[in-house]
N, C-alpha and C positions, 0 to 999 in steps of 0.2 A: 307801779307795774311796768312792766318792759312791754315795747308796742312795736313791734315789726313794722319794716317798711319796705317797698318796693312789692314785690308777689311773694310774698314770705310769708308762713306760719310759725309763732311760738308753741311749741309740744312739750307737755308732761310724760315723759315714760311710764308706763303699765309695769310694772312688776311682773312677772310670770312666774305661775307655782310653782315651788322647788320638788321637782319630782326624782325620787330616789329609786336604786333598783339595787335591790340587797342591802349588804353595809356598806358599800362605797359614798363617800362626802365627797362632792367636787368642791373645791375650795373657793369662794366668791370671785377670788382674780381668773380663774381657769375659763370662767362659763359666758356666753355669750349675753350682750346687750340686747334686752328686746327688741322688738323693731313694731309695735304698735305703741302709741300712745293717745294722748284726749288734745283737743284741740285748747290750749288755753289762751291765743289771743292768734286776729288776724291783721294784718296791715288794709290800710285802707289804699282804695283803688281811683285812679284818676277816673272822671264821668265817662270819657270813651273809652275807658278802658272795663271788658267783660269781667263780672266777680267774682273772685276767686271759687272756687267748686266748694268747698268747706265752710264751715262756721264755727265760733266758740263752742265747748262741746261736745264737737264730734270724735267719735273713736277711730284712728287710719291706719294704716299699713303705711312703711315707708322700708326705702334699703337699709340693710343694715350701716351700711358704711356712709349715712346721708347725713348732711346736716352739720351744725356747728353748736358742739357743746355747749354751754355755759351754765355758772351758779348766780344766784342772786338769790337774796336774804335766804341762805342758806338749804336753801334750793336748788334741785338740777333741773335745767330743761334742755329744749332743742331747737335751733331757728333751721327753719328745712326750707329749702324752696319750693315753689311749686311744683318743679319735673319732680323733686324727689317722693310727692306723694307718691304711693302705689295706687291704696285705692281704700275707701270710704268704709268702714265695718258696719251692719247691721245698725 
């Protein structure tokens, strides 16, 4: 598994329902990236250093434009940093 380092979180994207109106398909290239996802891994934090707000997990808000793509074993995730959370969901 991929392990962030420094104040970094690894993020799985949430999918969001494909919601339609009428017969118009928007074609998967056209529509935006969601911008919540699940916490799936956090870097580890030096002792004086405060820990990070998140945990494996958790569901967040982040910018749309946040973050650094990557695949791994055929997988997509996202390494975000800490400014780029928004904020913690439910």
């Amino acid at each position: 598994m991929i392990e962030p380092v420094g104040r970094r979180v690894l993020v799985k994207r949430i999918e969001e329902e494909e919601k339609k109106k009428g017969e118009i398909i928007i074609p998967d290239t056209a529509k935006e990236k969601p911008s919540q996802g699940i916490v799936e891994g956090v870097a580890k934090v030096k002792k004086d250093d405060d820990p990070l707000p998140v945990k494996k997990g958790d569901k967040i808000l982040f910018g749309k434009y946040s973050g650094t793509e990557i695949e791994y074993k055929d997988e997509e995730y996202l390494i975000l940093n800490e400014e780029d959370i928004l904020a913690k969901i439910g």
